[in-house]
N, CA, C and O atoms as a GROMACS GRO file, in nm:
protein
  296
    1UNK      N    1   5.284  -0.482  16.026
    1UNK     CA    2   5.244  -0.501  15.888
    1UNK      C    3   5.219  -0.649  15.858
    1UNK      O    4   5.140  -0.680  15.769
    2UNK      N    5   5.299  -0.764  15.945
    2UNK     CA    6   5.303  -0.863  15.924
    2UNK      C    7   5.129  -0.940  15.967
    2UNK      O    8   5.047  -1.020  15.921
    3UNK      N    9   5.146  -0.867  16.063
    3UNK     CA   10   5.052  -0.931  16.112
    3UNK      C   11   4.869  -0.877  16.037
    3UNK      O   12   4.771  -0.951  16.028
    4UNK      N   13   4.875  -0.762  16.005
    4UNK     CA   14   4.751  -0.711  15.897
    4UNK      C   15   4.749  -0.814  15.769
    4UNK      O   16   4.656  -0.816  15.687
    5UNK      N   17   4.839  -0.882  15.765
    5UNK     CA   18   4.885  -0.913  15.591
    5UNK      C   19   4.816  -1.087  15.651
    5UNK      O   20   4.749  -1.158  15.576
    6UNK      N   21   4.842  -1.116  15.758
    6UNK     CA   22   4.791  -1.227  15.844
    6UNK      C   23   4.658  -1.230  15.868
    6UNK      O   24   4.594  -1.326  15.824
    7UNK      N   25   4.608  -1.154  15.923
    7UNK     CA   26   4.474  -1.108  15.963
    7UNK      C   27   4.423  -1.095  15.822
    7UNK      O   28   4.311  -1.146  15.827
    8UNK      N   29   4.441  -1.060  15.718
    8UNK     CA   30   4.395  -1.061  15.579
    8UNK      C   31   4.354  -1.195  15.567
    8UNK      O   32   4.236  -1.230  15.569
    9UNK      N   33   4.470  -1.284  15.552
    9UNK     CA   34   4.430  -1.433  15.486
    9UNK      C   35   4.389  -1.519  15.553
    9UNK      O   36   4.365  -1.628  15.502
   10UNK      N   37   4.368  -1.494  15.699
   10UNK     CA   38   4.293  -1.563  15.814
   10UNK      C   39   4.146  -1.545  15.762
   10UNK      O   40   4.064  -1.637  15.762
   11UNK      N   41   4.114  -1.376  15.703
   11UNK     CA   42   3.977  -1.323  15.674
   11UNK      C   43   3.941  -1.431  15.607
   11UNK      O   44   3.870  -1.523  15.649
   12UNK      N   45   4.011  -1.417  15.467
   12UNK     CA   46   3.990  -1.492  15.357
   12UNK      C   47   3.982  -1.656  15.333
   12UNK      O   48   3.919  -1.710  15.242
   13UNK      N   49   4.053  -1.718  15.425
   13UNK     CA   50   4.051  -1.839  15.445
   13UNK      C   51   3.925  -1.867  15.527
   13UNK      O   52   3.854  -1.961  15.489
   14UNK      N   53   3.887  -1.793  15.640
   14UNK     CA   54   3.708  -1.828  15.697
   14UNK      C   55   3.594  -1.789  15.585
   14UNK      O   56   3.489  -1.851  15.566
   15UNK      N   57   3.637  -1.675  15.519
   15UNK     CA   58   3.519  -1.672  15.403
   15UNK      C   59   3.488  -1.796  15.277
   15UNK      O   60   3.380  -1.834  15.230
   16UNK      N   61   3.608  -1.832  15.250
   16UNK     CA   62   3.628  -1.940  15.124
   16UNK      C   63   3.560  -2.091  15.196
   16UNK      O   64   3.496  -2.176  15.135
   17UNK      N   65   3.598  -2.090  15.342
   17UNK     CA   66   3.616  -2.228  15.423
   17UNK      C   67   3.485  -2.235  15.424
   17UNK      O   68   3.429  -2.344  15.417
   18UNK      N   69   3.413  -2.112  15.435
   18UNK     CA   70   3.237  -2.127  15.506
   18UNK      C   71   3.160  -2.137  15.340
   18UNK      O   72   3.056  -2.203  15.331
   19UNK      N   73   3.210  -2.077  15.233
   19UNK     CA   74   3.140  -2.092  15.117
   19UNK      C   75   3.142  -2.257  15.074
   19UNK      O   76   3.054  -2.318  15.013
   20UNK      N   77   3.252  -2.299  15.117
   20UNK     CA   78   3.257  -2.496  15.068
   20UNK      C   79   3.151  -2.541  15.122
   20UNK      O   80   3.057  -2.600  15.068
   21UNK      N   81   3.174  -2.497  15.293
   21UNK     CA   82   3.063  -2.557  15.365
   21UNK      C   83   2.928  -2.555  15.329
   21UNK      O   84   2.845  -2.643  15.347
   22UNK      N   85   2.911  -2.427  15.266
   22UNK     CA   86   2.740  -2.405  15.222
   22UNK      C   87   2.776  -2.482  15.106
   22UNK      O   88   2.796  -2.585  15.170
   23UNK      N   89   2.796  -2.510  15.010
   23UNK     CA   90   2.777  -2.621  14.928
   23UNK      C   91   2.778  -2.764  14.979
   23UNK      O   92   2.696  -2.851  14.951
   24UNK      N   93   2.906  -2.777  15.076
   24UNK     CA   94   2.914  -2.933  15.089
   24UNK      C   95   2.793  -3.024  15.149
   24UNK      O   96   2.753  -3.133  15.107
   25UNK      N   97   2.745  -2.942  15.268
   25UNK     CA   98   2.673  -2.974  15.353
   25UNK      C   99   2.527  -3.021  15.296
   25UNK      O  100   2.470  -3.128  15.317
   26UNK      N  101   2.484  -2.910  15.218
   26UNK     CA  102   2.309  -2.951  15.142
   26UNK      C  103   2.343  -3.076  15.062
   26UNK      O  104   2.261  -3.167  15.075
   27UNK      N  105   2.440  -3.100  14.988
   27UNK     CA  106   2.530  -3.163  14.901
   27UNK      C  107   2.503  -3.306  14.997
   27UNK      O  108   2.432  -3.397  14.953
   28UNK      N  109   2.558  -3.312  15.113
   28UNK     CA  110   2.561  -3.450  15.142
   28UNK      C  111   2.416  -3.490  15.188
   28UNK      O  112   2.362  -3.595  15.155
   29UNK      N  113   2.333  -3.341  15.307
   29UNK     CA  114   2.246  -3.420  15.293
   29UNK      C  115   2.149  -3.437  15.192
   29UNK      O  116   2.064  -3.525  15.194
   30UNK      N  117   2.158  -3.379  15.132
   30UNK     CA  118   2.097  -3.434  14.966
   30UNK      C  119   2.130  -3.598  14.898
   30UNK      O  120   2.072  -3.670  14.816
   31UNK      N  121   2.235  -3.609  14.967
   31UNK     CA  122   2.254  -3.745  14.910
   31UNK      C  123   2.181  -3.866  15.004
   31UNK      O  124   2.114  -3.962  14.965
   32UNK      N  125   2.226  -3.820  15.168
   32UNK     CA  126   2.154  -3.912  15.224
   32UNK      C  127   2.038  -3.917  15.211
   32UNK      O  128   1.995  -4.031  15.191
   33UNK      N  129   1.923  -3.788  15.217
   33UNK     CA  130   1.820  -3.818  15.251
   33UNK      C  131   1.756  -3.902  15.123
   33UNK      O  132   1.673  -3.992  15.139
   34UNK      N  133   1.818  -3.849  14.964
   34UNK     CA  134   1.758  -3.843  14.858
   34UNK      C  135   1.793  -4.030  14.822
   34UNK      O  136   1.753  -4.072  14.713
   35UNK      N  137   1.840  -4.092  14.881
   35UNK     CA  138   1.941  -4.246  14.916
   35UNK      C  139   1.801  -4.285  14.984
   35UNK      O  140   1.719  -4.360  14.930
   36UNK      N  141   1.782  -4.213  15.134
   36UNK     CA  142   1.681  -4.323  15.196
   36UNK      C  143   1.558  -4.319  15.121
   36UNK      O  144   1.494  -4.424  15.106
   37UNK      N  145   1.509  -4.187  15.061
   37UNK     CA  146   1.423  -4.143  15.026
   37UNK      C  147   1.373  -4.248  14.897
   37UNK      O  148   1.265  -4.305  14.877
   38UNK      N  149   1.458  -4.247  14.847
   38UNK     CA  150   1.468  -4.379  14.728
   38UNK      C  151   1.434  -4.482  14.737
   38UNK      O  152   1.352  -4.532  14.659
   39UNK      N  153   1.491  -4.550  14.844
   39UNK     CA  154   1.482  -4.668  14.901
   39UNK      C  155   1.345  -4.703  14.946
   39UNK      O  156   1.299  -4.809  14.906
   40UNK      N  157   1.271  -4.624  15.027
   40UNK     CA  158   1.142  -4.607  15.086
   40UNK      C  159   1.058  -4.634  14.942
   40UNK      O  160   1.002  -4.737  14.906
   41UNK      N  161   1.066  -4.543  14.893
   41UNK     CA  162   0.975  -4.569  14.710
   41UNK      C  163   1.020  -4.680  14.618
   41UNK      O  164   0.954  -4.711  14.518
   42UNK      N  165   1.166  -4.757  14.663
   42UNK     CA  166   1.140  -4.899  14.598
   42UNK      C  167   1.171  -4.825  14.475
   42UNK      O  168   1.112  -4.864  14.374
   43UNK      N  169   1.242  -4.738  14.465
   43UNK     CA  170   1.273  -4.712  14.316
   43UNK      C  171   1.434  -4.778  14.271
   43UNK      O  172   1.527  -4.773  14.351
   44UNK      N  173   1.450  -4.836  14.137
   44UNK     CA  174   1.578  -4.886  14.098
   44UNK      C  175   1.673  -4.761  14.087
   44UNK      O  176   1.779  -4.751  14.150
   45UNK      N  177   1.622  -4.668  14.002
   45UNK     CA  178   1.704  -4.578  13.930
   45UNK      C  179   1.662  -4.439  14.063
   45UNK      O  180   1.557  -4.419  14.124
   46UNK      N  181   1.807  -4.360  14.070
   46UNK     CA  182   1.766  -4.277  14.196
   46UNK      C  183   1.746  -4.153  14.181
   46UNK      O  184   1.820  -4.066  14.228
   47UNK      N  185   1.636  -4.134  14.108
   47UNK     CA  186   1.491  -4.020  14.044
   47UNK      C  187   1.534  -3.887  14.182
   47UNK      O  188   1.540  -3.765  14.163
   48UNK      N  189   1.552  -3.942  14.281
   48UNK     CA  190   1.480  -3.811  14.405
   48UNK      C  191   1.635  -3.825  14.446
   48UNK      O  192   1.628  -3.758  14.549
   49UNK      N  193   1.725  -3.851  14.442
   49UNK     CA  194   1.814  -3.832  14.522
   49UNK      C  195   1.911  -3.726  14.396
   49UNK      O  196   1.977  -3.628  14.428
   50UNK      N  197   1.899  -3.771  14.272
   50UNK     CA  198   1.936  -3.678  14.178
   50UNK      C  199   1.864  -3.534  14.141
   50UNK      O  200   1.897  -3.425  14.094
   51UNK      N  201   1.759  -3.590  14.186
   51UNK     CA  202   1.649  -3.429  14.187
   51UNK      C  203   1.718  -3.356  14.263
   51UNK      O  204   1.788  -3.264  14.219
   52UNK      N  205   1.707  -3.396  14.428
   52UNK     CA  206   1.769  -3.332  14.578
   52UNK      C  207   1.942  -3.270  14.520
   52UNK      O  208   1.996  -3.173  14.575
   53UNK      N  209   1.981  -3.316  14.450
   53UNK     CA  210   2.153  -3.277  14.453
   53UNK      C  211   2.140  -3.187  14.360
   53UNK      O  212   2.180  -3.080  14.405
   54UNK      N  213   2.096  -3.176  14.233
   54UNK     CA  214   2.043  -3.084  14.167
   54UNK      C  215   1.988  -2.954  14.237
   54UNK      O  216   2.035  -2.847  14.199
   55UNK      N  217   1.898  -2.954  14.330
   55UNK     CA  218   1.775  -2.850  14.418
   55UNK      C  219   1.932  -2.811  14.503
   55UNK      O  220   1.997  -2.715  14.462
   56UNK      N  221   1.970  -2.871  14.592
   56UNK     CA  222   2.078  -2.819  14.658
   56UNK      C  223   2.208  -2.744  14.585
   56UNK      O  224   2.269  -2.651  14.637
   57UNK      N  225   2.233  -2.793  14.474
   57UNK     CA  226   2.302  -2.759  14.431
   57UNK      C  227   2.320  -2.576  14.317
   57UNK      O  228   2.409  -2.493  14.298
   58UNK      N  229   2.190  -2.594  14.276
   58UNK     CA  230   2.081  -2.473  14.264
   58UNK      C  231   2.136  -2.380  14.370
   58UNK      O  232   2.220  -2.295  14.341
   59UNK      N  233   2.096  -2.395  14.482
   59UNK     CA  234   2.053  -2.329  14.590
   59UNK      C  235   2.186  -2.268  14.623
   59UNK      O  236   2.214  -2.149  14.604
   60UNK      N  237   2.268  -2.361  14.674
   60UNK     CA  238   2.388  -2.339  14.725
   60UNK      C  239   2.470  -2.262  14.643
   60UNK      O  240   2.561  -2.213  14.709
   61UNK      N  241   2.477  -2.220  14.484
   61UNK     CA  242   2.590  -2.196  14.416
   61UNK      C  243   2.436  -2.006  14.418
   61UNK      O  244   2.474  -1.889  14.408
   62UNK      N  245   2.376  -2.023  14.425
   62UNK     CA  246   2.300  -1.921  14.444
   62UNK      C  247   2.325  -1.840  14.580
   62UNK      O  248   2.335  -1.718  14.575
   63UNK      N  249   2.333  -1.898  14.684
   63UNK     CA  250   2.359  -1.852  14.758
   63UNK      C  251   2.459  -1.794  14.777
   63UNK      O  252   2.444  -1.684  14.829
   64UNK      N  253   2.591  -1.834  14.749
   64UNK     CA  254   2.741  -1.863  14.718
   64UNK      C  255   2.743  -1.700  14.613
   64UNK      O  256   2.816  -1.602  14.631
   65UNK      N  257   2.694  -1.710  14.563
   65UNK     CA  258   2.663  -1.614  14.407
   65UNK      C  259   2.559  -1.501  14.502
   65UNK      O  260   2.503  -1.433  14.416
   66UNK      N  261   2.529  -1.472  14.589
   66UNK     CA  262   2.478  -1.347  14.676
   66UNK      C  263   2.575  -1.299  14.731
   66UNK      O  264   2.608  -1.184  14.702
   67UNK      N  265   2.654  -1.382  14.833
   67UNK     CA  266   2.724  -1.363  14.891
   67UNK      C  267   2.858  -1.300  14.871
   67UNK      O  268   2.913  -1.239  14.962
   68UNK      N  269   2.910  -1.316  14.751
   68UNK     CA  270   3.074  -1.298  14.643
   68UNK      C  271   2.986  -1.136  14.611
   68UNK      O  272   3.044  -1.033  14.645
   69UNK      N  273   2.838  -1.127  14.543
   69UNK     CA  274   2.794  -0.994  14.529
   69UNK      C  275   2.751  -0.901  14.616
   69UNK      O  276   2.736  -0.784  14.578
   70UNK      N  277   2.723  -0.945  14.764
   70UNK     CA  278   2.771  -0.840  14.893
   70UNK      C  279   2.901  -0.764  14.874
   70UNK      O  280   2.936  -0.648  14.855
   71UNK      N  281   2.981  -0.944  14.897
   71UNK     CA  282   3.152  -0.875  14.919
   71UNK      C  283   3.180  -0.790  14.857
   71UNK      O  284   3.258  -0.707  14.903
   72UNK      N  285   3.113  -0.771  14.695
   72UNK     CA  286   3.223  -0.735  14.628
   72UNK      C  287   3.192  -0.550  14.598
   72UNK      O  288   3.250  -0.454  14.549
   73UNK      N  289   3.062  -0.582  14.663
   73UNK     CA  290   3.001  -0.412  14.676
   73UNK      C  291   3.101  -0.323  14.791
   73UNK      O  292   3.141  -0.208  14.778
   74UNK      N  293   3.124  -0.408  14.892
   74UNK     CA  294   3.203  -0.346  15.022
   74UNK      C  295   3.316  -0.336  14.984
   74UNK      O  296   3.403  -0.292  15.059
   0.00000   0.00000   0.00000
């Protein structure tokens, strides 16, 4: 029993661990690219790197928001 109750929050801890990741990841490179990307255009204020974190951020909590509505059908 111990070990089902284990195997449960092992589940749950790779599902939660991989949902950060799909946010964190677009998240950073959104920052780098939207950083060099900036830089290249000589812009002061950082127009495309706030666009990019925005677009990723969109994306990711969308994705995130499919995924919780799979689970929650099964």
């Amino acid at each position: 029993m111990k070990d089902d109750n284990q195997q449960k929050q092992s589940n749950l801890f790779a599902k939660y661990g991989s949902m950060v990741a799909q946010i964190a990841i677009p998240l950073l490179i959104a920052v780098y690219l939207g950083g060099w990307l900036d830089g290249k255009a000589g812009l002061k204020t950082p127009y495309i790197t706030l666009s990019l974190i925005f677009l990723s951020l969109i994306g990711s909590f969308y994705k995130v928001y499919i995924q919780v509505s799979q689970d929650e059908k099964q």
